[in-house]
C-alpha positions as CSV (number, residue, x, y, z in Angstrom):
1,X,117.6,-2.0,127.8
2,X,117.9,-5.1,125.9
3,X,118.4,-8.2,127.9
4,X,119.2,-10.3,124.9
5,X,122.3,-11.7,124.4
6,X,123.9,-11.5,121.1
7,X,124.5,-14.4,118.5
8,X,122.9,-17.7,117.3
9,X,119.0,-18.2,118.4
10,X,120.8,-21.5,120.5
11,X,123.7,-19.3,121.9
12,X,121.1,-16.8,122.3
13,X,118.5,-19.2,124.5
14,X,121.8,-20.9,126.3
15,X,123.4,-17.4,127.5
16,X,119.8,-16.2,128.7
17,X,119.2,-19.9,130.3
18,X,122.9,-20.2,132.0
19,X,122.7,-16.5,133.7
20,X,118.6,-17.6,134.8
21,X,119.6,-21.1,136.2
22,X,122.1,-19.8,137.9
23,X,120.7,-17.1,139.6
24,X,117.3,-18.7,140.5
25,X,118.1,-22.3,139.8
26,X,116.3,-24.6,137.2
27,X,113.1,-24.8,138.7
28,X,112.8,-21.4,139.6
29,X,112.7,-20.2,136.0
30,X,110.4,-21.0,133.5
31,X,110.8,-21.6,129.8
32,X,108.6,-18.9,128.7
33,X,110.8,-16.3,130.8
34,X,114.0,-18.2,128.9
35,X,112.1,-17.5,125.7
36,X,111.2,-14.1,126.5
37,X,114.7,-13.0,127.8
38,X,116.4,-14.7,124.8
39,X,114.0,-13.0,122.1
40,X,113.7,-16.4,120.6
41,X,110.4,-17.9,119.5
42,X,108.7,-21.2,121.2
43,X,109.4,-23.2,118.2
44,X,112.7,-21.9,117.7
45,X,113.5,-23.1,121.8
46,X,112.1,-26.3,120.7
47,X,113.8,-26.9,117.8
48,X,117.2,-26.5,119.8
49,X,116.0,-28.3,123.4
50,X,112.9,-30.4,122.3
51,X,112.5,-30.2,126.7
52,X,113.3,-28.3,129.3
53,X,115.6,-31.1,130.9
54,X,117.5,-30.7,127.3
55,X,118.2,-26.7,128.1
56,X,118.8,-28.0,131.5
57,X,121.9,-30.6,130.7
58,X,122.7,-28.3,128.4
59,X,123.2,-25.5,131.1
60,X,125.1,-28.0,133.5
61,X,127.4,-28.7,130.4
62,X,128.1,-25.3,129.8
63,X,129.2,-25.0,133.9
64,X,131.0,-28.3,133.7
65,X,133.4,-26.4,130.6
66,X,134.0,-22.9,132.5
67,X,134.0,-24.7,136.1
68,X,136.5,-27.3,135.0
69,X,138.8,-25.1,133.1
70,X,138.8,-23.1,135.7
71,X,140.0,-25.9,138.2
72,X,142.7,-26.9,135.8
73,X,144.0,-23.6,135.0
74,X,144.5,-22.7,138.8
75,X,146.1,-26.6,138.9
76,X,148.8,-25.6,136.2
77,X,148.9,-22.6,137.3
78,X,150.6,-23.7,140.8
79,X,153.7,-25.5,138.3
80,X,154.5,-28.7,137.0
81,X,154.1,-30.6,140.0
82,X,151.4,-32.2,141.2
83,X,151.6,-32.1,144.7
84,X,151.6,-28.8,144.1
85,X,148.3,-28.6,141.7
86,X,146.4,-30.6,144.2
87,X,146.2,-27.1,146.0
88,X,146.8,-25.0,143.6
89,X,143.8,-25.8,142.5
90,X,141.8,-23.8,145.1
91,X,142.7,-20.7,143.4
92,X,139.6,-21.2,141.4
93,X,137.7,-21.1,144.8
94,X,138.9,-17.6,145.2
95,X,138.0,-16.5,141.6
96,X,134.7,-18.0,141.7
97,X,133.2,-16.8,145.2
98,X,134.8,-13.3,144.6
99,X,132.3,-12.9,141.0
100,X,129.7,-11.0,140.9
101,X,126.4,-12.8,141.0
102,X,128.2,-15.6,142.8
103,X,125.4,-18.0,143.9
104,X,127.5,-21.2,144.8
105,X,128.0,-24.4,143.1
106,X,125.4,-24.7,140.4
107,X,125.9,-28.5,139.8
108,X,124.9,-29.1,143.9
109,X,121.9,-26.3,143.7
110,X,121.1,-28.1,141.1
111,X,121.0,-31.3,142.3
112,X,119.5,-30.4,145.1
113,X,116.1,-29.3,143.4
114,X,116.5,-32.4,140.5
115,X,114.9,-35.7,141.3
116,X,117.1,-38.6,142.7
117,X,117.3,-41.1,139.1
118,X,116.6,-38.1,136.7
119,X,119.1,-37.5,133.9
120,X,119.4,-33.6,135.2
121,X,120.6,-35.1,138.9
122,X,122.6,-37.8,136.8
123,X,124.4,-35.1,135.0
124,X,125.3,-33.5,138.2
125,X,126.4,-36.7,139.6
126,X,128.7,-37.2,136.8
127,X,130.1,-34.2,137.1
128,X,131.8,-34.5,140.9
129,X,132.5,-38.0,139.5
130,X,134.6,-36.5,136.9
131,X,135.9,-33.8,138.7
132,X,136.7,-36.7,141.8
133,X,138.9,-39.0,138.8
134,X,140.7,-35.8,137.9
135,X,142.3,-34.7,141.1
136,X,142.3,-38.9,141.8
137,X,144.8,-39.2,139.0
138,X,146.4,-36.0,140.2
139,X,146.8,-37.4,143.7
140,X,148.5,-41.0,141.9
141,X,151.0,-39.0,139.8
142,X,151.9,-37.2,143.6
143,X,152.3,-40.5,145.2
144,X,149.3,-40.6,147.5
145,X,149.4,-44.0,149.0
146,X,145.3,-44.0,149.1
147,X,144.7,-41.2,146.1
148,X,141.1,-41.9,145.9
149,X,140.9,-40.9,149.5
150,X,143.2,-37.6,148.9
151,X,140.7,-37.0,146.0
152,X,137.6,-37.0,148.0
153,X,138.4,-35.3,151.0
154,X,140.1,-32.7,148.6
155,X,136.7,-32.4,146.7
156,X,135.0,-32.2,149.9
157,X,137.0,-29.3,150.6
158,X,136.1,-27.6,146.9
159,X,132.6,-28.2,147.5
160,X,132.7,-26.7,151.1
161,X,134.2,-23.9,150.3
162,X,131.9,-23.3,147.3
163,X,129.1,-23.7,149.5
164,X,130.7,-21.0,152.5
165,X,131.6,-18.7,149.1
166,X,127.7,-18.2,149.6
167,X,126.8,-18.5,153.0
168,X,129.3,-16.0,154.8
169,X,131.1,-14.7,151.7
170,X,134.1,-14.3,153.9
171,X,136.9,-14.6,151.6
172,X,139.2,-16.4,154.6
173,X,137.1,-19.3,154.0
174,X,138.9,-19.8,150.7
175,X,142.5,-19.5,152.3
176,X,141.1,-22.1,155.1
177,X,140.1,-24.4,152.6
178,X,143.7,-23.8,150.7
179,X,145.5,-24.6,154.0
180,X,143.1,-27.4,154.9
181,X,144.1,-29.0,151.4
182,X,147.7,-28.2,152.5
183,X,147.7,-30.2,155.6
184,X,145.7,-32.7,153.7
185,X,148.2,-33.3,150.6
186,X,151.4,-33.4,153.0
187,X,150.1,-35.9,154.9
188,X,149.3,-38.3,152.1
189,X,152.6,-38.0,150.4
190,X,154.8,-38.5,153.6
């Protein structure tokens, strides 16, 4: 069976290297398996990601686009307010643990195996700094009197229950991290 995905050479070489990375992680994948899986020529890889760390950031940008939409959907998806998106929000937990080939948060495996100072690790720095100012303007518009401190002990929660998505795969862990947010958002906005 061909493994190749269809489209573009670049689509092509991005599809084969999001599923890879994410599976095995960045380092655990080599460019000439990305280059056999996506049919593509060397030169043709080259041309689109003149080095790995390229495909890489290009990878993480790709997550930060389905990751983050996903986040936001479940947000709006709780209603208009956002007291009530600050939770809603960890629908997408439940979504993403429950897929298939769920392998946890690929912006911390991916730090985790990307040196401190690199522009990989800075990429998935930036990311949970993004993600952080999001729900940090969500937890202002809510009336948090500290709403960077709602934000990162809410992200803390997202991350955790990313990480127990793949180490017990219990899907309670989701709900506990829901009502932990719960408990969390009420007693900022009292």
């Amino acid at each position: 069976m061909d493994k190749r995905p269809p489209g573009g050479a670049r689509e092509r070489i991005l599809d084969t290297a999001f599923r890879l990375f994410y599976a095995y992680g960045p380092r655990g994948v080599g460019v000439d398996t990305v280059i056999a899986e996506s049919g593509v020529a060397k030169a043709t890889l080259y041309k689109h990601f003149p080095s790995k760390d390229q495909l890489v950031l290009a990878y993480l940008d790709r997550v930060d686009q389905v990751w983050f939409a996903s986040l936001r959907s479940a947000a709006r998806a709780a209603g208009p307010e956002p007291r009530e998106q600050l939770v809603g929000m960890f629908d997408a937990l439940g979504s993403a643990c429950r897929r298939e080939g769920y392998h946890g948060c690929a912006f911390i495996n991916t730090a985790a195996e990307s040196p401190a100072g690199s522009a990989v690790h800075a990429r998935t720095v930036e990311h949970k700094r993004l993600v952080r100012a999001w729900v940090t303007d969500l937890a202002r518009q809510a009336g948090a009197a500290d709403p960077d401190l709602l934000a990162r002990q809410l992200t803390l929660l997202v991350d955790g229950g990313l990480a127990a998505g793949v180490l017990d795969g219990d899907p309670a862990a989701v709900e506990a991290a829901r009502q932990a947010a719960r408990s969390l958002v009420d007693a900022a906005l009292r």
